[in-house]
C-alpha positions in Angstrom: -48.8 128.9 20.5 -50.2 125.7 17.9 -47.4 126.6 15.9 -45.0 126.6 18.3 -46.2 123.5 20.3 -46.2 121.5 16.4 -42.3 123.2 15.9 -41.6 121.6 19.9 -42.6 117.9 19.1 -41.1 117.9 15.6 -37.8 119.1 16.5 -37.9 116.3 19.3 -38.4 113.6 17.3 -36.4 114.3 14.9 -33.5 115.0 17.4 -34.2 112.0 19.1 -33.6 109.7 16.5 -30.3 111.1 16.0 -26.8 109.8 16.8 -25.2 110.9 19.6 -27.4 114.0 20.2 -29.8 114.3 22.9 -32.8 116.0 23.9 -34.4 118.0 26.9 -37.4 119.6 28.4 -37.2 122.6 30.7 -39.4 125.4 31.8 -39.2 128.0 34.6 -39.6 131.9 35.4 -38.9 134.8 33.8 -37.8 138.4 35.7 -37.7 140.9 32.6 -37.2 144.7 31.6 -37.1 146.8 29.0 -34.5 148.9 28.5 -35.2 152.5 27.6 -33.7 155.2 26.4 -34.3 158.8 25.2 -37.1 161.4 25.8 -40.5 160.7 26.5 -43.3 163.0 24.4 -44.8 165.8 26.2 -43.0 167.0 29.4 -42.0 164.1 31.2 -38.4 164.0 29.7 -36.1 161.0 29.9 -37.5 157.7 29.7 -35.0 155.9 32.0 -36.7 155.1 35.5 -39.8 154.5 34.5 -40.0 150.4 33.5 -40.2 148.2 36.9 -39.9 144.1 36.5 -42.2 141.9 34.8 -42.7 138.1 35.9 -43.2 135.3 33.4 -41.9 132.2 32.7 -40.6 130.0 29.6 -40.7 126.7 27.9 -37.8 125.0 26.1 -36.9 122.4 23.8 -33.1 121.7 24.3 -30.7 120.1 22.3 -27.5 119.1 23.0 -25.3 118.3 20.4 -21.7 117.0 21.4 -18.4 118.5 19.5 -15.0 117.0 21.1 -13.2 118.0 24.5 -16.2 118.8 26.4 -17.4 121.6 24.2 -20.7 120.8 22.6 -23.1 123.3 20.5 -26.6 123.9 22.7 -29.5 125.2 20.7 -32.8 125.9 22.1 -36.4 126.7 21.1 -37.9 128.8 23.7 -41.6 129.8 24.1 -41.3 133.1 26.2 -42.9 136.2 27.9 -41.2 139.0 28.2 -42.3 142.5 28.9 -41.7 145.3 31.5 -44.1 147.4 34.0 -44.5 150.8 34.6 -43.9 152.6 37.8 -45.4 156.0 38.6 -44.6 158.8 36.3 -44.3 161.9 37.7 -47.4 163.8 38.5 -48.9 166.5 36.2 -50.8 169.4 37.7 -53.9 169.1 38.9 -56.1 171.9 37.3 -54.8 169.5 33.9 -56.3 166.5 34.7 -59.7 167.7 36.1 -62.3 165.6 35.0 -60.3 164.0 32.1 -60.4 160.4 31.5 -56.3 159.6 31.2 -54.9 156.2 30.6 -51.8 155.0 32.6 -49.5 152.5 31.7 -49.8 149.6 33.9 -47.4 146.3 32.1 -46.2 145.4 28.7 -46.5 141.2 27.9 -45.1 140.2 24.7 -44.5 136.3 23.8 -41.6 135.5 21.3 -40.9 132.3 19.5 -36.6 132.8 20.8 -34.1 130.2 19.5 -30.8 130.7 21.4 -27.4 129.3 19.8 -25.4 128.3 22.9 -21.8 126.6 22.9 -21.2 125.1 26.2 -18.4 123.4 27.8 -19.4 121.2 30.4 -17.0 120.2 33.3 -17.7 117.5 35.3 -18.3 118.2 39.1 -19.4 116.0 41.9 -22.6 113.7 40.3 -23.1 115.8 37.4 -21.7 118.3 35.2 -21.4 122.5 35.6 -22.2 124.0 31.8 -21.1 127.5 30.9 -21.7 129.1 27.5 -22.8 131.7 25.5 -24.2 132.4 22.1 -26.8 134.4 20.0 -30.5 134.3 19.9 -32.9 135.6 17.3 -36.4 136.0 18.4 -39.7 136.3 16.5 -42.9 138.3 18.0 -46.2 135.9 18.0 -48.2 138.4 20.4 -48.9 140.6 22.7 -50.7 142.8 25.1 -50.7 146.2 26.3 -52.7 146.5 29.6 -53.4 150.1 31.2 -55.5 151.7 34.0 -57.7 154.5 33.1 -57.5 157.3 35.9 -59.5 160.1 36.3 -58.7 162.7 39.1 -56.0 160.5 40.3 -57.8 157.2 40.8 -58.3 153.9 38.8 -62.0 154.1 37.1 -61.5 150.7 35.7 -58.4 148.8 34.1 -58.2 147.4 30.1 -55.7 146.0 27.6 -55.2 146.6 24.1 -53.2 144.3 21.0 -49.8 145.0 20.0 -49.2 145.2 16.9 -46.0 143.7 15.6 -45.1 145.4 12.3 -42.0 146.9 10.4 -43.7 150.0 10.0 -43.5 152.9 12.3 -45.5 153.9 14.7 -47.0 157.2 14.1 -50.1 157.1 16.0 -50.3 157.3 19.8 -53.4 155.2 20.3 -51.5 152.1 18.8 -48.9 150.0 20.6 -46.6 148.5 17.7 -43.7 147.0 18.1 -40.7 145.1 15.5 -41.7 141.8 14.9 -38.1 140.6 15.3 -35.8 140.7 18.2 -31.7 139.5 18.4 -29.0 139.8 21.1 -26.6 137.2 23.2 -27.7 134.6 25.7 -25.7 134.1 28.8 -26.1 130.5 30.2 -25.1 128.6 33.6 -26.4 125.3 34.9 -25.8 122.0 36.5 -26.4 118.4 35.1 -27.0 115.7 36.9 -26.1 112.5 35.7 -29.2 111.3 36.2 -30.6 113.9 33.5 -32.6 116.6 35.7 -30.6 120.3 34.6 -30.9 123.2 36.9 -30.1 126.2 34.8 -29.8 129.6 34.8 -29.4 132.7 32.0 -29.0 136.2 31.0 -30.3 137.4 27.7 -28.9 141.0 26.5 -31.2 142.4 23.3 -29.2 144.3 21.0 -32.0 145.4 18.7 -34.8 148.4 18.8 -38.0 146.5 19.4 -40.2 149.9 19.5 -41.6 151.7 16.6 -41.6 155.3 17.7 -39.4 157.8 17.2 -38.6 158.9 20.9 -37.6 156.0 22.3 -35.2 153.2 21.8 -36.1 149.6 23.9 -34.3 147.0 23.9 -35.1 143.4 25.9 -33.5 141.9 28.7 -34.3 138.9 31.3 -32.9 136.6 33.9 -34.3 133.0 33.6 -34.7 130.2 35.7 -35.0 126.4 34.8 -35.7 123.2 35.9 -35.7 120.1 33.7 -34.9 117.0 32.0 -32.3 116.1 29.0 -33.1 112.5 27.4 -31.2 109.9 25.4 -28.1 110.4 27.2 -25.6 109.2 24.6 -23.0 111.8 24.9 -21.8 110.3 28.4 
Protein backbone atom coordinates (compact mmCIF):
# COMPACT_ATOMS: atom_id res chain seq x y z
CA UNK A 1 0.00 0.00 0.00
CA UNK A 2 3.46 2.51 0.70
CA UNK A 3 4.31 1.67 -2.64
CA UNK A 4 1.33 2.43 -4.17
CA UNK A 5 0.55 5.60 -2.16
CA UNK A 6 4.59 6.90 -3.27
CA UNK A 7 3.50 5.70 -7.17
CA UNK A 8 -0.09 8.06 -6.51
CA UNK A 9 1.76 11.41 -5.57
CA UNK A 10 4.59 10.96 -8.07
CA UNK A 11 2.52 10.44 -11.02
CA UNK A 12 0.45 13.60 -9.73
CA UNK A 13 3.04 15.77 -9.70
CA UNK A 14 4.58 15.02 -12.50
CA UNK A 15 1.27 15.12 -14.41
CA UNK A 16 0.47 18.29 -12.96
CA UNK A 17 3.21 20.15 -14.30
CA UNK A 18 2.43 19.15 -17.59
CA UNK A 19 0.85 21.05 -20.54
CA UNK A 20 -2.47 20.66 -21.27
CA UNK A 21 -2.98 17.39 -19.27
CA UNK A 22 -4.81 17.31 -16.12
CA UNK A 23 -5.22 15.39 -13.11
CA UNK A 24 -7.97 13.73 -10.83
CA UNK A 25 -8.79 12.11 -7.57
CA UNK A 26 -11.67 9.61 -7.27
CA UNK A 27 -12.64 6.73 -5.03
CA UNK A 28 -15.83 4.72 -4.55
CA UNK A 29 -17.33 1.00 -4.15
CA UNK A 30 -16.60 -2.02 -5.62
CA UNK A 31 -19.46 -5.03 -6.30
CA UNK A 32 -17.14 -7.94 -7.51
CA UNK A 33 -17.12 -11.76 -8.62
CA UNK A 34 -15.20 -14.27 -9.70
CA UNK A 35 -16.01 -16.10 -12.46
CA UNK A 36 -15.67 -19.89 -12.32
CA UNK A 37 -15.58 -22.50 -14.41
CA UNK A 38 -15.00 -26.34 -14.44
CA UNK A 39 -15.26 -29.12 -11.79
CA UNK A 40 -14.77 -28.72 -8.31
CA UNK A 41 -12.53 -31.77 -6.50
CA UNK A 42 -14.31 -34.39 -4.74
CA UNK A 43 -18.09 -34.74 -5.55
CA UNK A 44 -19.45 -31.41 -5.63
CA UNK A 45 -19.13 -31.15 -9.56
CA UNK A 46 -19.39 -27.85 -11.39
CA UNK A 47 -18.05 -24.81 -9.85
CA UNK A 48 -20.55 -22.35 -11.36
CA UNK A 49 -23.14 -21.16 -8.59
CA UNK A 50 -21.12 -21.23 -5.97
CA UNK A 51 -19.31 -17.44 -5.80
CA UNK A 52 -21.91 -14.64 -4.39
CA UNK A 53 -20.84 -10.67 -4.47
CA UNK A 54 -18.02 -9.24 -2.63
CA UNK A 55 -18.10 -5.38 -1.56
CA UNK A 56 -15.03 -3.17 -1.68
CA UNK A 57 -14.11 -0.04 -2.89
CA UNK A 58 -11.17 1.66 -4.93
CA UNK A 59 -8.88 4.59 -5.19
CA UNK A 60 -7.75 6.33 -8.31
CA UNK A 61 -5.32 8.58 -9.73
CA UNK A 62 -6.77 9.85 -13.11
CA UNK A 63 -5.22 11.45 -15.94
CA UNK A 64 -6.67 12.97 -18.61
CA UNK A 65 -4.69 13.59 -21.50
CA UNK A 66 -6.49 15.54 -24.47
CA UNK A 67 -5.94 14.13 -28.27
CA UNK A 68 -8.21 16.33 -30.88
CA UNK A 69 -12.08 16.23 -31.63
CA UNK A 70 -13.09 15.34 -28.21
CA UNK A 71 -11.31 12.07 -28.01
CA UNK A 72 -8.64 12.17 -25.29
CA UNK A 73 -6.51 8.96 -23.86
CA UNK A 74 -7.63 8.39 -19.93
CA UNK A 75 -5.26 6.31 -17.95
CA UNK A 76 -5.70 5.45 -14.40
CA UNK A 77 -3.80 3.99 -11.38
CA UNK A 78 -6.26 2.22 -9.33
CA UNK A 79 -5.73 0.82 -5.72
CA UNK A 80 -8.51 -2.02 -5.60
CA UNK A 81 -10.22 -4.96 -3.74
CA UNK A 82 -11.63 -7.34 -5.53
CA UNK A 83 -12.65 -10.85 -4.52
CA UNK A 84 -15.89 -13.05 -4.45
CA UNK A 85 -17.89 -14.96 -1.51
CA UNK A 86 -19.12 -18.24 -1.25
CA UNK A 87 -22.58 -19.34 -0.93
CA UNK A 88 -23.55 -22.66 0.54
CA UNK A 89 -22.32 -25.73 -1.17
CA UNK A 90 -24.31 -28.46 -1.25
CA UNK A 91 -24.56 -30.56 1.82
CA UNK A 92 -22.56 -33.79 2.29
CA UNK A 93 -24.01 -36.62 4.39
CA UNK A 94 -24.14 -36.53 7.64
CA UNK A 95 -22.53 -39.84 9.08
CA UNK A 96 -19.29 -37.94 6.88
CA UNK A 97 -18.99 -35.07 8.78
CA UNK A 98 -19.46 -36.44 12.33
CA UNK A 99 -17.26 -34.99 14.65
CA UNK A 100 -14.82 -33.66 11.92
CA UNK A 101 -13.45 -30.32 12.06
CA UNK A 102 -14.27 -28.99 8.18
CA UNK A 103 -13.38 -25.57 6.94
CA UNK A 104 -15.92 -23.70 4.74
CA UNK A 105 -15.25 -21.01 2.47
CA UNK A 106 -16.63 -17.90 3.64
CA UNK A 107 -14.97 -14.70 1.07
CA UNK A 108 -11.90 -14.25 -1.10
CA UNK A 109 -10.17 -10.32 -0.80
CA UNK A 110 -7.43 -9.76 -3.01
CA UNK A 111 -5.91 -5.97 -3.56
CA UNK A 112 -4.31 -5.30 -7.04
CA UNK A 113 -2.18 -2.33 -8.10
CA UNK A 114 -4.74 -2.02 -11.74
CA UNK A 115 -3.81 0.64 -14.34
CA UNK A 116 -6.58 0.95 -16.88
CA UNK A 117 -5.82 2.49 -20.48
CA UNK A 118 -9.14 4.22 -21.37
CA UNK A 119 -9.86 6.38 -24.61
CA UNK A 120 -12.74 8.58 -24.06
CA UNK A 121 -14.76 10.81 -25.96
CA UNK A 122 -16.41 13.30 -24.07
CA UNK A 123 -19.60 15.11 -25.33
CA UNK A 124 -20.74 18.08 -23.86
CA UNK A 125 -24.17 17.90 -22.16
CA UNK A 126 -26.02 20.47 -20.00
CA UNK A 127 -23.11 21.98 -17.30
CA UNK A 128 -20.72 19.34 -17.97
CA UNK A 129 -19.62 16.69 -20.17
CA UNK A 130 -20.90 12.75 -20.57
CA UNK A 131 -17.47 10.45 -21.14
CA UNK A 132 -17.70 7.06 -22.79
CA UNK A 133 -14.65 4.83 -23.38
CA UNK A 134 -13.05 1.72 -23.26
CA UNK A 135 -9.60 0.29 -23.00
CA UNK A 136 -7.29 -2.39 -21.35
CA UNK A 137 -6.10 -2.82 -17.88
CA UNK A 138 -3.20 -4.89 -16.59
CA UNK A 139 -3.29 -5.54 -12.98
CA UNK A 140 -0.58 -6.65 -10.43
CA UNK A 141 -1.41 -8.74 -7.07
CA UNK A 142 0.07 -6.87 -3.84
CA UNK A 143 -2.12 -9.12 -1.31
CA UNK A 144 -4.48 -10.94 -0.08
CA UNK A 145 -6.72 -12.92 2.19
CA UNK A 146 -8.54 -16.06 2.35
CA UNK A 147 -11.09 -16.03 5.24
CA UNK A 148 -13.08 -19.39 6.17
CA UNK A 149 -15.47 -20.72 8.95
CA UNK A 150 -14.48 -23.93 10.53
CA UNK A 151 -17.74 -26.10 11.02
CA UNK A 152 -18.10 -28.98 12.79
CA UNK A 153 -21.55 -30.95 12.72
CA UNK A 154 -23.01 -28.21 10.71
CA UNK A 155 -22.24 -25.19 12.89
CA UNK A 156 -19.49 -22.34 12.95
CA UNK A 157 -16.83 -23.36 15.89
CA UNK A 158 -14.99 -20.23 15.17
CA UNK A 159 -14.05 -18.23 11.90
CA UNK A 160 -10.10 -17.58 10.56
CA UNK A 161 -8.21 -16.25 7.53
CA UNK A 162 -5.21 -17.40 5.86
CA UNK A 163 -2.41 -15.51 3.14
CA UNK A 164 -2.72 -15.83 -0.46
CA UNK A 165 0.02 -16.51 -1.98
CA UNK A 166 0.54 -14.81 -5.33
CA UNK A 167 2.99 -17.00 -7.42
CA UNK A 168 3.56 -18.31 -11.01
CA UNK A 169 3.81 -21.65 -9.75
CA UNK A 170 0.97 -24.11 -9.47
CA UNK A 171 -0.86 -24.89 -6.89
CA UNK A 172 -0.62 -28.40 -5.86
CA UNK A 173 -1.36 -28.46 -2.31
CA UNK A 174 -4.92 -27.99 -0.92
CA UNK A 175 -4.04 -26.27 2.35
CA UNK A 176 -2.53 -23.23 0.26
CA UNK A 177 -4.59 -20.49 -1.46
CA UNK A 178 -2.24 -19.23 -4.50
CA UNK A 179 -3.13 -17.35 -6.93
CA UNK A 180 -1.26 -15.52 -10.48
CA UNK A 181 0.32 -12.55 -9.53
CA UNK A 182 -0.88 -10.81 -12.62
CA UNK A 183 -4.28 -10.08 -13.92
CA UNK A 184 -5.42 -8.34 -17.68
CA UNK A 185 -8.81 -7.80 -19.33
CA UNK A 186 -10.87 -4.54 -20.74
CA UNK A 187 -12.42 -1.70 -18.75
CA UNK A 188 -15.71 -0.41 -19.60
CA UNK A 189 -16.21 3.34 -18.53
CA UNK A 190 -19.25 5.92 -18.22
CA UNK A 191 -19.36 9.19 -16.35
CA UNK A 192 -20.33 12.70 -16.15
CA UNK A 193 -18.09 15.92 -15.80
CA UNK A 194 -19.04 18.75 -14.38
CA UNK A 195 -17.48 21.81 -15.40
CA UNK A 196 -16.79 22.65 -12.20
CA UNK A 197 -14.44 19.49 -11.93
CA UNK A 198 -16.44 16.99 -9.59
CA UNK A 199 -16.77 13.39 -12.06
CA UNK A 200 -19.42 10.91 -11.25
CA UNK A 201 -18.42 7.75 -12.94
CA UNK A 202 -19.17 4.46 -13.49
CA UNK A 203 -17.29 1.06 -14.94
CA UNK A 204 -17.29 -2.51 -15.90
CA UNK A 205 -14.00 -4.42 -15.85
CA UNK A 206 -14.11 -7.98 -17.80
CA UNK A 207 -10.74 -10.24 -16.76
CA UNK A 208 -9.56 -12.17 -19.54
CA UNK A 209 -6.89 -14.01 -17.73
CA UNK A 210 -6.78 -17.33 -15.24
CA UNK A 211 -5.94 -15.83 -11.94
CA UNK A 212 -6.09 -19.45 -10.02
CA UNK A 213 -3.41 -21.88 -9.80
CA UNK A 214 -5.11 -25.23 -9.70
CA UNK A 215 -5.82 -27.37 -12.16
CA UNK A 216 -9.73 -27.72 -11.73
CA UNK A 217 -10.76 -24.48 -12.00
CA UNK A 218 -10.42 -21.50 -14.23
CA UNK A 219 -11.34 -17.77 -12.45
CA UNK A 220 -11.37 -15.00 -14.01
CA UNK A 221 -12.16 -11.22 -12.29
CA UNK A 222 -14.93 -9.06 -12.84
CA UNK A 223 -16.48 -5.76 -11.05
CA UNK A 224 -18.85 -2.95 -11.34
CA UNK A 225 -17.46 0.33 -9.86
CA UNK A 226 -18.71 3.45 -8.62
CA UNK A 227 -16.94 6.88 -8.30
CA UNK A 228 -17.09 10.10 -7.05
CA UNK A 229 -14.40 12.73 -7.51
CA UNK A 230 -12.35 15.61 -8.65
CA UNK A 231 -10.17 16.30 -11.98
CA UNK A 232 -7.71 19.44 -11.41
CA UNK A 233 -5.80 21.88 -13.72
CA UNK A 234 -8.57 22.08 -16.06
CA UNK A 235 -6.63 23.10 -19.23
CA UNK A 236 -8.18 21.04 -21.74
CA UNK A 237 -11.56 23.27 -21.65
Amino acid sequence: MKKAGLLFMALAFVMHSSAQVSVGLSSGYTASNVDVTGETPGDFGSAEGYMKTFHGWHLDLVVNVPLRNGFYFQPVIRYITKGTGFKEVPPVKAELLDALYIPKGARLQLNYLEIPFNFVYKLAVGPGSVRAGLGPYVARGLKGRYHYNIVKNGQNITRTSKSVQFSREANDNISVVRMYPWDAGANFTLAYEFNNGIMLGANYSMGMMDIDRNEYTQSKNRYLGVSLGFLFNREDY
